[in-house]
Structures are given as C-alpha cells and as structure tokens.
C-alpha positions as CSV (number, residue, x, y, z in Angstrom):
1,X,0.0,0.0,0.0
2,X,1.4,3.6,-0.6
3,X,1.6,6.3,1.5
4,X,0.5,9.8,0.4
5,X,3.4,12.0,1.9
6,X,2.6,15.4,3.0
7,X,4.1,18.6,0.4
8,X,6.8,20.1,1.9
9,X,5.8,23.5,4.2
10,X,6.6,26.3,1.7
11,X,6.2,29.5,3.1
12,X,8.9,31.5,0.9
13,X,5.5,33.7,-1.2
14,X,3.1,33.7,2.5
15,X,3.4,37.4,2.7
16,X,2.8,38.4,-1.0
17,X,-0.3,35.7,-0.7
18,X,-1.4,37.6,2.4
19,X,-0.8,41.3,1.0
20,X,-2.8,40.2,-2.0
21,X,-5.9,38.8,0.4
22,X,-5.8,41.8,2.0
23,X,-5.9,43.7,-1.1
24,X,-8.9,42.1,-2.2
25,X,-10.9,42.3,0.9
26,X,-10.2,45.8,0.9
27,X,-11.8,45.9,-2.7
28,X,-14.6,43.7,-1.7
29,X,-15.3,45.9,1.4
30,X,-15.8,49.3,-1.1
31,X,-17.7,47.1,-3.9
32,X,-20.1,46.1,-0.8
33,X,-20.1,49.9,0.2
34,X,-21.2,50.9,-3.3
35,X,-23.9,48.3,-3.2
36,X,-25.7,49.3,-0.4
37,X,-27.0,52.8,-1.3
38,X,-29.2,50.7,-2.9
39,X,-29.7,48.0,-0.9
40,X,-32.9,47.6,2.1
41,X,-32.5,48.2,5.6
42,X,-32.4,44.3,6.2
43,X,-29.5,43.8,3.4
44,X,-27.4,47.1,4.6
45,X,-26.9,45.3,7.9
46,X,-26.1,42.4,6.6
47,X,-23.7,44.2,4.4
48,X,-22.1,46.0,7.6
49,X,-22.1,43.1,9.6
50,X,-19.7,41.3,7.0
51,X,-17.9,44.2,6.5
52,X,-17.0,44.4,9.9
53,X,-16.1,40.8,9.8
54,X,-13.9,41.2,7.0
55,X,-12.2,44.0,8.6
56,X,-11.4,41.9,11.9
57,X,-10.0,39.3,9.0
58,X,-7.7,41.9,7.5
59,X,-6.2,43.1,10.9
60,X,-5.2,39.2,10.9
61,X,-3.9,38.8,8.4
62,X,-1.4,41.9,8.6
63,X,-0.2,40.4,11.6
64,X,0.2,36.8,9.9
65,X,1.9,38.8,7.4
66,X,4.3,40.3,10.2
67,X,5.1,37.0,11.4
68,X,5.7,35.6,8.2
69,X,8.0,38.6,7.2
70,X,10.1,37.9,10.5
71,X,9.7,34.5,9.5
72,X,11.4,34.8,6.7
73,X,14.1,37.6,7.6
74,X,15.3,35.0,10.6
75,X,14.8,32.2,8.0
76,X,12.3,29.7,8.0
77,X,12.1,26.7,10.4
78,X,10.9,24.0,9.8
C-alpha cells in the first residue's frame, strides 16, 4: 500500500499571498459599500455586519503577514 506524503511546508511567497488577500478584501469591502446605497435596511446590515467581519479578517492577516515577514528575515524553520 502507498503512502500519500505530506508537500513540503513552503512559506517563501506567505506574505505576498497575504498582502494580496488583504488587497482584495479591501476591494470587496468598497464594492459592498457601493452596493448598499441601494440596498434595504435588512441587506445594509447584513452588508455592515460582513464588513466588519472582514475588517477583523484583514487586521489578521497583517499580523500573519508580520510573522511571516520575521519568519522569513530569521529564515524559516521548519
């Protein structure tokens, strides 16, 4: 029977994966702000509601990218 072996951890492109998450949440944050002049009461809270979420998942992933950037300047361990 084989074995499925597990990739190897490769981090060395985390923080330009990150910065471009964050870049795109950001983006989705001001489509969804656009969108709700002309949403209803009901859908702008649910707009605000996920844009608050996203924001708490954008100040987490700045500091995953700080770790990841130390990571990498103290080189990676593995």
């Amino acid at each position: 029977m084989a074995y499925n072996r597990p990739n190897p951890d490769d981090r060395s492109d985390n923080v330009e994966k990150l910065q471009d998450m964050v870049q795109n949440t950001i983006a989705n944050i001001e489509e969804a702000h656009e969108t709700m002049q002309f949403s209803s009461p009901e859908e702008r809270e649910k707009i605000e509601a996920k844009n608050k979420r996203r924001e708490e998942a954008i100040t987490a992933m700045r500091a995953e990218i700080k770790d990841e950037a130390a990571a990498r300047e103290h080189g990676y361990q593995q």
